[in-house]
N, C-alpha and C positions, 0 to 999 in steps of 0.2 A: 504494500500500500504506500501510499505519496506521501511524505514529510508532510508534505503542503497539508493535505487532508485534517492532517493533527491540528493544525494552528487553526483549522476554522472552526473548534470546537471552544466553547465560553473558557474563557481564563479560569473559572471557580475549578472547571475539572481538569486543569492541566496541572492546577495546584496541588487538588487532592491524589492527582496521581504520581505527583513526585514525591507524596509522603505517604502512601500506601501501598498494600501488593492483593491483588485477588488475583486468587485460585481461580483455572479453569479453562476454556479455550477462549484463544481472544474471540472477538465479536464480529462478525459479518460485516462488511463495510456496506452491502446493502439493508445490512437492518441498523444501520446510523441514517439511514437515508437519502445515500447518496443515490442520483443517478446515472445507469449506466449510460453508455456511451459508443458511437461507433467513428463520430466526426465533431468538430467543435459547434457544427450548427446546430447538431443532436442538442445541446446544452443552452441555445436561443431561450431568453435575452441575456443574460449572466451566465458567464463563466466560461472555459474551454474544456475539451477532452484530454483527460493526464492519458500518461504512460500504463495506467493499470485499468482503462478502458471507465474513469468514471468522472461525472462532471464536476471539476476543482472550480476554486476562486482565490487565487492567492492575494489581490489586490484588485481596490477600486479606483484609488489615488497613489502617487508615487511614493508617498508617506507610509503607506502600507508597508512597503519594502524593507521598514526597519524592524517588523517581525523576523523577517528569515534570514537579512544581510545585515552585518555590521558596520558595512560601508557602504547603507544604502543610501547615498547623495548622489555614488556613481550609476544609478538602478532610477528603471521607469516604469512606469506600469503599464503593459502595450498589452491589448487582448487582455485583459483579467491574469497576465502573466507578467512575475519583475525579471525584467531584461537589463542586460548592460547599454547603457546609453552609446555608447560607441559602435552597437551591431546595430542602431537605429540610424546611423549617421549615413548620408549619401555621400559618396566621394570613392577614395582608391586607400580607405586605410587596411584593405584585407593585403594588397598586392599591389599596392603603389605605384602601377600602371596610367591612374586618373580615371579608368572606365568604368570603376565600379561590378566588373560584370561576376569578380569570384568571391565578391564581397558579402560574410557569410550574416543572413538573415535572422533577425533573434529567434523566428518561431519556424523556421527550418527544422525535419524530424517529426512536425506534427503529423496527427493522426489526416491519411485520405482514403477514401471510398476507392479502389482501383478495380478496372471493370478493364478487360482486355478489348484491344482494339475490335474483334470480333461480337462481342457483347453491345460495344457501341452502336457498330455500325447495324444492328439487329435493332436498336431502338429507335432508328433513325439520325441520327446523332456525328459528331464528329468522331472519327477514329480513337482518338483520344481523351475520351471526355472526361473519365476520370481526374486530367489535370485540374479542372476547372475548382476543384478542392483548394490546391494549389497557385492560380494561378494569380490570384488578389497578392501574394509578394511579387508577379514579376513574371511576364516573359518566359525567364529562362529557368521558370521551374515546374517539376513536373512530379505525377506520385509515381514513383515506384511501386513493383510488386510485391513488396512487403508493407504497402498500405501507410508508406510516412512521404511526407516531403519531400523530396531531394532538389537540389540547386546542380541544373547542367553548367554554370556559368556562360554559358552561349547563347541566346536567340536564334530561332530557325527561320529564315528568312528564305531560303528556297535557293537556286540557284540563276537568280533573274542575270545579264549580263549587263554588266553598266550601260552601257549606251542602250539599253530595249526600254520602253515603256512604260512599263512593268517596274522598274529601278526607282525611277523619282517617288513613285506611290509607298517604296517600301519602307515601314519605321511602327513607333509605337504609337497610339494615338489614346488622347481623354475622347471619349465620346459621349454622345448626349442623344437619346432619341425617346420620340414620345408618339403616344396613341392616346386620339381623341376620341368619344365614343358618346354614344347615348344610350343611358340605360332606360328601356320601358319595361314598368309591371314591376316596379320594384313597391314594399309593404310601406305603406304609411306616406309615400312622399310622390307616388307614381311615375317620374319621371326623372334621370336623374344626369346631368351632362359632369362626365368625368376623362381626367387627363393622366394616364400613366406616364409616369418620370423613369426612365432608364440610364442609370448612369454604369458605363465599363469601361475598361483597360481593351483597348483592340490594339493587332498588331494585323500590318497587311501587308503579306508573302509573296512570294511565287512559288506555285506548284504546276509542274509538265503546262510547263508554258500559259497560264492560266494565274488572274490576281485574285489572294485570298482575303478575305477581309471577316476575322474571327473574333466576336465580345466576347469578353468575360466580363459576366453583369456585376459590378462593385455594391448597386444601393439599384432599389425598388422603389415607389411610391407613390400611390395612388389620393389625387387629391380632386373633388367633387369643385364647380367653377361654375359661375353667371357673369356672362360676358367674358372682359378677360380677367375680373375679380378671381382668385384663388379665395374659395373658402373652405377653410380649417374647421372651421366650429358648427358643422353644418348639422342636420336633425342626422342624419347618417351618412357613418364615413366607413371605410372596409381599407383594413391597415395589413399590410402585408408583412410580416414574421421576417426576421433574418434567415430560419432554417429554409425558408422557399426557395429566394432569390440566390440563395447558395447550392440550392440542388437540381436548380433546372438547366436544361443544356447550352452548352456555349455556342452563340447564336455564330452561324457562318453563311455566309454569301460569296458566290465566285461571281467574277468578271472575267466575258471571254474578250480580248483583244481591245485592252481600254486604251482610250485616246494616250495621246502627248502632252504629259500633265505640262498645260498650259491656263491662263485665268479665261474663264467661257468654257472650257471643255464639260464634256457631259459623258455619262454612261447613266447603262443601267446594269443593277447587278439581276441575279435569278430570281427566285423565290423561294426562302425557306422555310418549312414547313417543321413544325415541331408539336408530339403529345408530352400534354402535360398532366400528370395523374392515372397515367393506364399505357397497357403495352400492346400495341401494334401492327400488324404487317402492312396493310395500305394504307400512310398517312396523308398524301396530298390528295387533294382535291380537284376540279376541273373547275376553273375561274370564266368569266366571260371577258377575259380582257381588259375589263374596266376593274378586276379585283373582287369582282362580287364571287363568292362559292357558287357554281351553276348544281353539283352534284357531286357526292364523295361514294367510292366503292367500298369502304368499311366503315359503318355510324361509332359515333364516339358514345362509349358506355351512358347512360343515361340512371333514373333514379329505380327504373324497374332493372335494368342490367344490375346493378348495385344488388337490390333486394333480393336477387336471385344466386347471388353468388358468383358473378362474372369475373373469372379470373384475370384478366385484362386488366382489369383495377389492381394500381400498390399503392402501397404506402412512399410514395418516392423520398418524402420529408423523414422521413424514420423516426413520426412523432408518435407511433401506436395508433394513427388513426387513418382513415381513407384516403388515396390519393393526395391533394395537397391543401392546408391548412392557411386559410386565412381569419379575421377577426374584424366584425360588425362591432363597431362604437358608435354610441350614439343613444336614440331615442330607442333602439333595439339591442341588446350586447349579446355577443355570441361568437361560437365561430362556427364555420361553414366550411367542411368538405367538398371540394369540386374536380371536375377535370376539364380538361382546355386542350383543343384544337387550335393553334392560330399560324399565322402563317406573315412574312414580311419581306418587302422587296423592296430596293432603295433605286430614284431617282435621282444622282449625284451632277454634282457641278463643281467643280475646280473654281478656290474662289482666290488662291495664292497656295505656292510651294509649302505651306505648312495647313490650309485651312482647306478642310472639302464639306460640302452641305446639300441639301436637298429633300426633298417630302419624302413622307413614307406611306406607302402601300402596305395597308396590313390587313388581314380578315379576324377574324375570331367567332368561337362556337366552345358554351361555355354550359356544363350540366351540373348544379347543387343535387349529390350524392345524398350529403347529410348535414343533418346540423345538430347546433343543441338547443334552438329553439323553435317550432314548428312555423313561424312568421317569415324567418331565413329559406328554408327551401322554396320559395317561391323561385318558381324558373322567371330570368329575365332575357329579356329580347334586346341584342347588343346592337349597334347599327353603327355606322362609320360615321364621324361628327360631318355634321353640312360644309364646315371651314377648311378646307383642303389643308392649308398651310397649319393648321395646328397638330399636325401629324409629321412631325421634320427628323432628322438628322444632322447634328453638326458633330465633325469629324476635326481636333485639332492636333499636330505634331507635340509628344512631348518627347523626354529621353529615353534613350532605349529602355533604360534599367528602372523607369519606374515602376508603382505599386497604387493598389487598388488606394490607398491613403493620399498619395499625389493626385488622383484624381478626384476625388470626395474632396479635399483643398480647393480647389481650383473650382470648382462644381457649387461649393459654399460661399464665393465671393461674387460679389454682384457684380463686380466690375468685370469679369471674367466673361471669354465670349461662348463658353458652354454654359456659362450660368444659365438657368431656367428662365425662359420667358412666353408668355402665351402664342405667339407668334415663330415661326420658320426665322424670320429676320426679327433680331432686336429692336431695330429701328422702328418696327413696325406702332403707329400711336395705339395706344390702349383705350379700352371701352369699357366704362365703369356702369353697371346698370345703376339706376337707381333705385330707390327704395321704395 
């Protein structure tokens, strides 16, 4: 069991145990209450996965750190773990190169879900998805088959030839992309215009002569809106878990033979198609062209598939409950098992060597499994918002060797030009309804 473990038990009984001895066998560390554990999102909102498969909290502030270290001034608290402030640092102190690239991560070694490239490619999925555990420090790291982090020190960037096309596009990128939508036939409010926030770490490759351009989703968030008003405090709002946005697949789109990144240039990437909450074999669907679903050859489990026993349905969150887990606030509280079809294709434009942008094409088909209040399973009817441009993609250059936290930085300042705004273009003037 984890040192750590010990210290989160009240000081009265760390006392009495330094001046006592009972007889017996030690005690179950599940029957202290801890919970087990397969990944650190298993343990959403507090704490991470230790080394003995159960959910720790060594620390909430860096002050914590002088429970376990005596020289905790040089110690941070990163993840619910004290780290040496020096493995948090950017720069070349691992190998003094300046690239940072074998510069060793504090939370390198952690616990990840590894599924071989075969298992992936059966879900639909990228070859490697299991990274995506992994991939919020970086690039260049990936899980291993013994289910922990490892650091390649490298980025796979493919073999593009400098002078091809394909070259100028390749690096890391903060990305920002969102989906507008309208919800009808929702309980108590009937109608409901909401805007999902996507914030990832993407890196865009080459592969057999082809541009990859792969998220790894850093922050989720779904937030309800009148006009271009964002409102927070609304009669209902549906808050998305850390463990979700951590266990769903890392979103990839290819480009076949994209322009001469030039400013004006444009592409378009495919369409990818991804389940969410259930397993499988024909995911995509037949569109009309304009993005509407026309017909799908396998239906996405629904609330009688559920009832029946439909093995196609998991637990993808590894929370013990169906499919994937999110949480109604508001004038209703609860949470709500679902699963999700959707699907997204990017319209890009080169808007300078560091900045690419564009709408997004996306569908979605979405079935309430279960809930814990019988008001929540109400099936809702999704619809693509009327405003074209509130469905965008901005794509910015950062350093190779950043982390899902460089991003969420940058994401959090307004001034910044992936910061969130209701609008494709920032500049765009805003529309405040009134009251």
């Amino acid at each position: 069991m984890s040192a750590r473990l010990v210290l989160a038990l009240p000081a009265v009984l760390l006392f009495l145990a330094a001046c006592s001895e009972t007889a017996g066998p030690p005690v179950d560390v599940k029957d202290l209450g801890y919970r087990e554990c397969r990944t650190d999102a298993d343990c959403e909102p507090y704490g991470y996965c230790n080394d003995d498969g159960y959910c720790d909290n060594e620390c909430r502030r860096d002050s914590d750190c002088s429970l376990s270290y005596s020289d905790w001034e040089n110690y941070a608290c990163h993840h619910y773990r004290c780290v040496a402030r020096a493995s948090l640092e950017d720069g070349d102190e691992a190998d003094g190169d300046g690239d940072g690239a074998c510069e060793p991560h504090a939370v390198e070694g952690r616990s990840c879900h590894y599924w071989t490239p075969e298992e992936c490619v059966a879900f639909g999925w990228p070859e490697h998805c299991g990274d995506m555990y992994c991939l919020d420090l970086g690039w260049r790291h990936a899980c291993a088959s013994d289910g922990r982090c490892m650091n390649n020190c490298v980025i796979d960037y493919g073999a593009a030839e400098p002078d091809s096309a394909i070259a100028a596009y390749v690096g890391v990128y903060a990305s920002l992309f969102t989906t507008a939508v309208r919800n009808n036939g929702l309980p108590l409010v009937g109608f409901q215009d909401t805007v999902s926030i996507h914030y990832a770490l993407t890196r865009i490759r080459e592969k057999d002569g082809k541009m990859i351009i792969t998220h790894k989703l850093c922050r989720l968030g779904m937030f309800n809106f009148k006009g271009d008003l964002v409102v927070t405090d609304d009669i209902a709002m549906m808050m998305v878990p850390e463990a979700y946005y951590e266990t769903v697949a890392l979103v990839q789109h290819v480009v076949e033979n994209p322009p001469a990144r030039e400013a004006g240039a444009s592409f378009e990437t495919d369409r990818f198609w991804e389940i969410r909450g259930a397993k499988m074999t024909k995911i995509p669907c037949q569109t009309d062209g304009q993005g509407a679903v026309v017909s799908c050859e396998e239906s996405l489990p629904d609330r009688d598939d559920y009832a029946a026993g439909d093995p196609r349905i998991w637990d993808q969150d590894f929370d013990g409950k169906p499919a994937l887990t999110t949480i109604m606030a508001g004038a209703l509280n609860g949470e709500v098992y679902s699963d999700q079809r959707w699907s997204t294709q990017w319209r890009a434009e080169v808007l300078d060597e560091n900045r690419l942008w564009g709408l997004h094409d996306h569908t979605s088909e979405t079935h309430n499994l279960d809930a814990t209040h019988e008001l929540l399973m109400t099936e809702v009817e999704t619809v693509i918002h009327a405003d074209a441009d509130r469905s965008y993609y901005r794509l910015q250059r950062i350093d190779d060797f950043a982390d899902c936290e460089d991003v969420l930085r940058l994401a959090d300042d307004e001034d910044e030009w992936i910061h969130f705004t209701p609008h494709l273009d920032p500049e765009t003037p805003l529309v405040i309804p009134e009251d």
